[in-house]
C-alpha positions in Angstrom: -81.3 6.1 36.2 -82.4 2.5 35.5 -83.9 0.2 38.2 -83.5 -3.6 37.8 -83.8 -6.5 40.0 -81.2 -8.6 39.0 -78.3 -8.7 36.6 -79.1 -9.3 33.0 -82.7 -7.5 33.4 -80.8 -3.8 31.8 -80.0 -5.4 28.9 -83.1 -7.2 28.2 -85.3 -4.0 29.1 -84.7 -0.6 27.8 -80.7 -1.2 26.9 -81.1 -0.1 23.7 -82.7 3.2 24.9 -79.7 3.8 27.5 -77.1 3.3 24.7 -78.7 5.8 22.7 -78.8 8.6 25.5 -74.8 7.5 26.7 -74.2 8.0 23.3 -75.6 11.5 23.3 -74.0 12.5 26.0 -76.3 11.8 28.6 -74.7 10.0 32.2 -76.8 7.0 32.4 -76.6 4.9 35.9 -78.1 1.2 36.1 -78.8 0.1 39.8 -79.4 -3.6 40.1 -81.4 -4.5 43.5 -80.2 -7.9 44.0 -77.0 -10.0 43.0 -79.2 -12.7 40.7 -77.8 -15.7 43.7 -81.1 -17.7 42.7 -80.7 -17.4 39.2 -81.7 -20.4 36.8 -78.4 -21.2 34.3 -80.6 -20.2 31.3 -77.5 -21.5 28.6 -77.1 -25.0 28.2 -73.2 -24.2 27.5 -72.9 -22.8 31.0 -74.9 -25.3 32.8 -72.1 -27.1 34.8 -71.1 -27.8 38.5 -68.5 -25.5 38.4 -70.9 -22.4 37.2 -73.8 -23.5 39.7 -70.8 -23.2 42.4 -70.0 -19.4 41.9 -73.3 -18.1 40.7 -73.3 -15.1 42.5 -70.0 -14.1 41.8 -70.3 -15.2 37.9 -73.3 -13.5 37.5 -71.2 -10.1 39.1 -68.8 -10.6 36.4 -71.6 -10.7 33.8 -72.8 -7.6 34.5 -69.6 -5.9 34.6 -68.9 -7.0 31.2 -72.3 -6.0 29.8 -72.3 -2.5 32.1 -69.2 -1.6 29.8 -70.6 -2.4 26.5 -73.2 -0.4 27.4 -71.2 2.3 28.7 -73.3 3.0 31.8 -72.5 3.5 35.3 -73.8 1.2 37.7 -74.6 0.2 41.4 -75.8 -2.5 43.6 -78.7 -2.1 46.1 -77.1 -5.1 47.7 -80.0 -7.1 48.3 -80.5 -11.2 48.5 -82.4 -12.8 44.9 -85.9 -14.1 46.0 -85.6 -16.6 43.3 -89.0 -17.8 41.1 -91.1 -19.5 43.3 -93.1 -22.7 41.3 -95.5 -25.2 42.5 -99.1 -25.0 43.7 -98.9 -24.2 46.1 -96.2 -21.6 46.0 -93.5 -22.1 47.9 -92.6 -19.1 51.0 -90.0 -17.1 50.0 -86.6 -17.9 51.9 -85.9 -15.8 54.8 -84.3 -12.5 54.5 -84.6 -12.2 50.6 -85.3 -9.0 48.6 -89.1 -9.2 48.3 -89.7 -10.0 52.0 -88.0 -6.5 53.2 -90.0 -3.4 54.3 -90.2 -1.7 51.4 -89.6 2.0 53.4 -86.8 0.5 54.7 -85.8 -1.0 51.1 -85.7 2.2 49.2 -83.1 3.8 51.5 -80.5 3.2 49.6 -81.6 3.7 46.3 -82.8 7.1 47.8 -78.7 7.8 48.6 -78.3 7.1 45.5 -80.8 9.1 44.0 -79.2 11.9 46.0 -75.9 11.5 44.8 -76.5 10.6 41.0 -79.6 13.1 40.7 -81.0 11.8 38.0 -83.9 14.1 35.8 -85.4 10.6 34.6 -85.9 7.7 36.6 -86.9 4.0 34.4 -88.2 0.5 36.1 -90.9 -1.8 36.1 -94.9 -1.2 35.9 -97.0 -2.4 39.5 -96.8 -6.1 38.2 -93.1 -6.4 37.4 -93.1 -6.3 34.0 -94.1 -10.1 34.6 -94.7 -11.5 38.0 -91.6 -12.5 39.9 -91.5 -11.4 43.3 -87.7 -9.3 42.6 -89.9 -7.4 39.7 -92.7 -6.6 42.0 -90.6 -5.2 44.6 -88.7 -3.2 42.8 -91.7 -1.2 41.5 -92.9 -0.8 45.1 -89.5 0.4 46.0 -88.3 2.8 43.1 -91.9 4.8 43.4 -90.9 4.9 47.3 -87.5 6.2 46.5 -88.5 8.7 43.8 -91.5 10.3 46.2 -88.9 10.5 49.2 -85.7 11.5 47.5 -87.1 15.1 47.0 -88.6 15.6 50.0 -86.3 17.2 52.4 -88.2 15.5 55.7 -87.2 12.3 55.0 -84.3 10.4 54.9 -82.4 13.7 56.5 -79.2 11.7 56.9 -78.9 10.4 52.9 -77.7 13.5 51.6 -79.1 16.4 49.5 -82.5 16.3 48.9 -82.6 15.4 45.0 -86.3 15.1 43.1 -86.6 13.8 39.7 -88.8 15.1 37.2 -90.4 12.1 35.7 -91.1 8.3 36.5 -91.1 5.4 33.4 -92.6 1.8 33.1 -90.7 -0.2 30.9 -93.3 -1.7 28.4 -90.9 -4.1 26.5 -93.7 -6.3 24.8 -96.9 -5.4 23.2 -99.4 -7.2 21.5 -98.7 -4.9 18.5 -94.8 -5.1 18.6 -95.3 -8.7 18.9 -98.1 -9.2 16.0 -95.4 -6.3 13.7 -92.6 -8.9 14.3 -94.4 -12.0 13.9 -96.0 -10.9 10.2 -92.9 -9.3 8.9 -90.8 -12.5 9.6 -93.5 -14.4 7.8 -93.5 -11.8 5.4 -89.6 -12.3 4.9 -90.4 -16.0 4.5 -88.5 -17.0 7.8 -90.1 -19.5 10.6 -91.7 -17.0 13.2 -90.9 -17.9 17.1 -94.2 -16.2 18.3 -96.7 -18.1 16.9 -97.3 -19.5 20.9 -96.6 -15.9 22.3 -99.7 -14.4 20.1 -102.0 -17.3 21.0 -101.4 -16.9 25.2 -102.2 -13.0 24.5 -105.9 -13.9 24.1 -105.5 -14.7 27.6 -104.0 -11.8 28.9 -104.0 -7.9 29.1 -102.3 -6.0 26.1 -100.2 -3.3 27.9 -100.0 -1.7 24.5 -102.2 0.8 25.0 -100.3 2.0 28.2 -97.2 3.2 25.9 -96.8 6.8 25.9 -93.6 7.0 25.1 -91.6 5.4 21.7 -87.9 6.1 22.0 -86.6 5.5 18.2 -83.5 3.9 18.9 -82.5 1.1 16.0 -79.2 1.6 15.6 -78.4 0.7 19.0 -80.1 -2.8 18.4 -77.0 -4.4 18.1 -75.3 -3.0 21.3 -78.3 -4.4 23.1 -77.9 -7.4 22.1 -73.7 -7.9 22.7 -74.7 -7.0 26.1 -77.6 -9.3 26.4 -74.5 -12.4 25.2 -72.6 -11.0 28.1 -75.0 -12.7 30.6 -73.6 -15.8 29.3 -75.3 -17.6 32.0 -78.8 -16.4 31.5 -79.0 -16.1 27.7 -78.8 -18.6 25.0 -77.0 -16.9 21.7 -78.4 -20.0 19.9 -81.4 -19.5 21.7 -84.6 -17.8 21.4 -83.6 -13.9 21.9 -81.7 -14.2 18.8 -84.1 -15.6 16.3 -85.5 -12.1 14.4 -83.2 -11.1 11.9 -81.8 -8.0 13.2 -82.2 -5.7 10.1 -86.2 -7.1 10.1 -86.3 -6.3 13.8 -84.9 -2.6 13.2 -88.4 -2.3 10.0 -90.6 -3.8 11.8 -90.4 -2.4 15.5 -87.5 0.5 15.6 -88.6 1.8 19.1 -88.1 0.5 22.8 -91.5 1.6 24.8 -92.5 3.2 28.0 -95.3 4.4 29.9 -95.3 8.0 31.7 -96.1 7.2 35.0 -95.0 10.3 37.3 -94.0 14.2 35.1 -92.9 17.1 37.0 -92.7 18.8 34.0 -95.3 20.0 31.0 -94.6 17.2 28.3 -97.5 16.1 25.9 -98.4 12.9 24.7 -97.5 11.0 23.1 -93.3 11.7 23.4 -91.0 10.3 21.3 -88.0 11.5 24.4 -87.8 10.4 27.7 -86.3 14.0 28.5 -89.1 15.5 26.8 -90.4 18.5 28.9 -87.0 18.2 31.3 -85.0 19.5 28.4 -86.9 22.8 28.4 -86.8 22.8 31.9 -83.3 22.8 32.3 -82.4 25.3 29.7 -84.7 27.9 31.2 -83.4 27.9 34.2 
């Protein structure tokens, strides 16, 4: 199971690693807190009236198209888009939106659904989002509330089963080092390198390199990732910047989508190279 905030985020985070594991067999379920309604139009060919209009429902369409090039399952929490607040100061956040809920009372629902998908492996964002927007954020705070209460048989009586998952992943999808790997093999290959900016701003903030435990080899699926990325035709140029690393150099220079281990229930050293590593054992002895 994959936790996102809005639609678009399982493709940019980790989709590679889920269309490995659905291609192995594995039942793979996105859930997607909040329907994107105060998205940005990120693609300059989609940026018209009629598109700002029907958002919401576009952006439901969008993820439809990209759940099935992925060939996941997936669900919505159902929740209101906080938006990006800007300005200084920050704006409130509007009434009623996702970040503004009791987080107990937020991660009912995903515990139902924990419940009824049972997954061994749970993925989602590190305590800061990934990146600070205030969707990120909260669903950190509520897929850790979900995954310590689906288990536990005293809470949430009336959600079904109780269900507990083995193991809890941050998705760590930049690092100084993949970032530095790209950067010199493009220049290397004699092509223009987009990250020049990107490697000057990380002198000014935290490397969450060194928080990867976990490198999932996963390559070949580099090209699925990225048809459904173009499905979120709304939030992603294919002209644009996501696009601009040669595919075959990405696939040399950085074959691996990243995570941190940040909750095992099961006996699995570090580093891993499997996000079912320790679950696989556990399930065949039993």
């Amino acid at each position: 199971m994959a936790v996102h905030a809005h639609p678009d985020d399982e493709s940019s985070k980790g989709a590679a690693t889920m269309a490995k594991y659905v291609a192995e067999g594995v039942d793979v379920l996105v859930v997607t807190c909040t329907g994107g309604e105060r998205g940005s139009v990120l693609n300059p060919k989609m940026d018209r009236p009629e598109v700002w209009a029907n958002i919401g429902e576009i952006r439901r369409a969008e993820m439809d198209a990209a759940r099935a090039i992925l060939g996941v399952e997936q669900a919505w929490l159902g929740f209101v888009d906080s938006g990006l607040p800007e300005g200084d100061p920050l704006p409130p956040l509007p009434e009623g939106c996702f970040a503004l809920q009791d987080v107990e009372a937020a991660a009912a629902p995903l515990v139902r659904l924990i419940r009824q998908f049972r997954p061994h492996v749970i993925t989602t964002y590190d305590e800061e989002g990934g990146y600070p927007h205030p969707d990120h954020i909260m669903t950190h705070k509520v897929t850790v509330a979900a995954f310590d209460a689906a288990g536990d048989p005293e809470r949430h009586p009336d959600l079904g089963e109780p269900w507990q998952p083995l193991k809890l992943y941050y998705d760590i999808g930049f690092s100084r080092g993949k970032i530095m790997a790209l950067h010199e093999a493009m220049l290397a290959a004699g092509v223009a390198s987009p990250y020049e900016e990107w490697l000057k701003r990380w002198e000014e903030r935290p490397d969450k390199g060194p928080r990867i435990t976990t490198r999932v080899e996963c390559a070949e699926y580099f090209p699925v990732r990225d048809d459904a990325l173009r499905a979120h035709a709304t939030q992603i140029d294919p002209d644009g910047f996501w696009f601009q690393v040669p595919m075959d150099l990405q696939q040399r220079a950085w074959p691996t989508e990243d995570f941190q281990l940040a909750r095992s229930l099961v006996d699995s050293p570090l580093p891993e190279s499997d996000l079912f590593a320790g679950v696989r054992e556990t399930a065949h002895a039993r």
